[in-house]
C-alpha positions in Angstrom: 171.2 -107.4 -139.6 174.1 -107.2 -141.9 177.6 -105.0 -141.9 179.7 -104.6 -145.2 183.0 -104.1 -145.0 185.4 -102.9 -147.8 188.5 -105.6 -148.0 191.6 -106.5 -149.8 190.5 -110.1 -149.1 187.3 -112.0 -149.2 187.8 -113.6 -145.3 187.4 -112.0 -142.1 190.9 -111.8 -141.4 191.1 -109.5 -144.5 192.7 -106.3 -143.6 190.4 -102.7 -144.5 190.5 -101.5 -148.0 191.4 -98.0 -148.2 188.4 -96.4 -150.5 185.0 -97.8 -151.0 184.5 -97.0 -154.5 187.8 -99.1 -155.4 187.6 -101.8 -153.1 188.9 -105.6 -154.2 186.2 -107.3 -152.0 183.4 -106.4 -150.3 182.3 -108.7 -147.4 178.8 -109.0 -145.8 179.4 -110.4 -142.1 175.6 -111.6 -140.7 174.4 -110.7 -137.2 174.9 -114.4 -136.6 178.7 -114.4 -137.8 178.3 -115.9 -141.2 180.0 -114.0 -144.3 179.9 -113.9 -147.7 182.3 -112.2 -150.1 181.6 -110.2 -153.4 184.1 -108.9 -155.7 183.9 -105.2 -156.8 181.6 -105.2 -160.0 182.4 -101.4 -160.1 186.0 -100.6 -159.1 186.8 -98.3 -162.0 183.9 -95.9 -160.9 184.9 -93.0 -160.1 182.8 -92.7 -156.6 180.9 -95.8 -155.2 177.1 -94.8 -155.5 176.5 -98.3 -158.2 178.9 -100.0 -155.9 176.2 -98.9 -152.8 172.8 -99.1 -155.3 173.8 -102.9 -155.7 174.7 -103.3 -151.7 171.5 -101.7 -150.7 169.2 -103.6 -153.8 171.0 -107.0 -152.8 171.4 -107.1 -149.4 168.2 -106.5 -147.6 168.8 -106.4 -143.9 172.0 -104.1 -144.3 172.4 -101.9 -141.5 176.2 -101.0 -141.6 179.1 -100.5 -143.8 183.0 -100.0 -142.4 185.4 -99.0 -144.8 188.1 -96.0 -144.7 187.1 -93.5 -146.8 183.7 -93.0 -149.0 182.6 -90.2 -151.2 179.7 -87.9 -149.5 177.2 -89.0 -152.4 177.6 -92.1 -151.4 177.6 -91.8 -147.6 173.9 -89.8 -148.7 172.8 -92.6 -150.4 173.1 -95.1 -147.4 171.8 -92.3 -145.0 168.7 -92.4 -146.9 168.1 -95.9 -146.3 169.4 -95.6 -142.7 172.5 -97.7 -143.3 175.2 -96.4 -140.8 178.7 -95.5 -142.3 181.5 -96.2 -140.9 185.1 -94.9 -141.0 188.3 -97.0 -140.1 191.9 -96.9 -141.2 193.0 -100.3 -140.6 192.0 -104.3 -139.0 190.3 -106.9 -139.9 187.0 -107.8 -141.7 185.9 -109.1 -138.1 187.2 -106.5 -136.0 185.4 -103.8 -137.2 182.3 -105.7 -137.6 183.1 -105.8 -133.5 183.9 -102.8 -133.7 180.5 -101.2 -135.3 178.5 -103.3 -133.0 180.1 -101.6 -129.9 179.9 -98.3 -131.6 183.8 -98.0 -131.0 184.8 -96.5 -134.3 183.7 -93.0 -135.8 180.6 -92.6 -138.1 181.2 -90.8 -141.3 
């Protein structure tokens, strides 16, 4: 299983980006701790539904995104493929995946 989570950097120590649909980076942190990093194909969008189409098409054992704010389309979309949302204001790439996996911060 795979978490996203929205980031001004593309490394785990990358600190939350404030809006999903905007985001710089987007990085995927594996169940066994590996990462990748994606740039935002999409950032001028004006909500984040391509930006989640293209997480959900891509990455197919998503079960998680963290970020700390996203548009209720978009939080629909994920519900529909029973991807968890997540909300958090601020840390790091890695702490929230922690986070999520100890169901410690709020769901959107």
């Amino acid at each position: 299983m795979s978490t996203i989570v929205t980031a001004r950097g593309a490394g785990l120590g990358a600190w939350v980006d404030e809006d999903f649909a905007h985001c710089r980076q987007v990085v995927v942190v594996a169940e066994d701790g590996s990462f990748d990093a994606w740039e935002n194909p999409f950032p001028a969008e004006q909500n984040g539904v391509r930006l989640a189409e293209k997480m959900i098409e891509e990455i197919k054992d998503l079960n998680a995104v963290a970020t700390a704010s996203i548009d209720p389309q978009t939080v629909e979309l994920f519900t529909e493929h029973r991807i968890s949302v997540y909300l958090a204001n601020q840390g790091a790439v890695l702490e929230l995946v922690e986070a999520v996996g100890n169901h410690s911060v709020p769901r959107a």
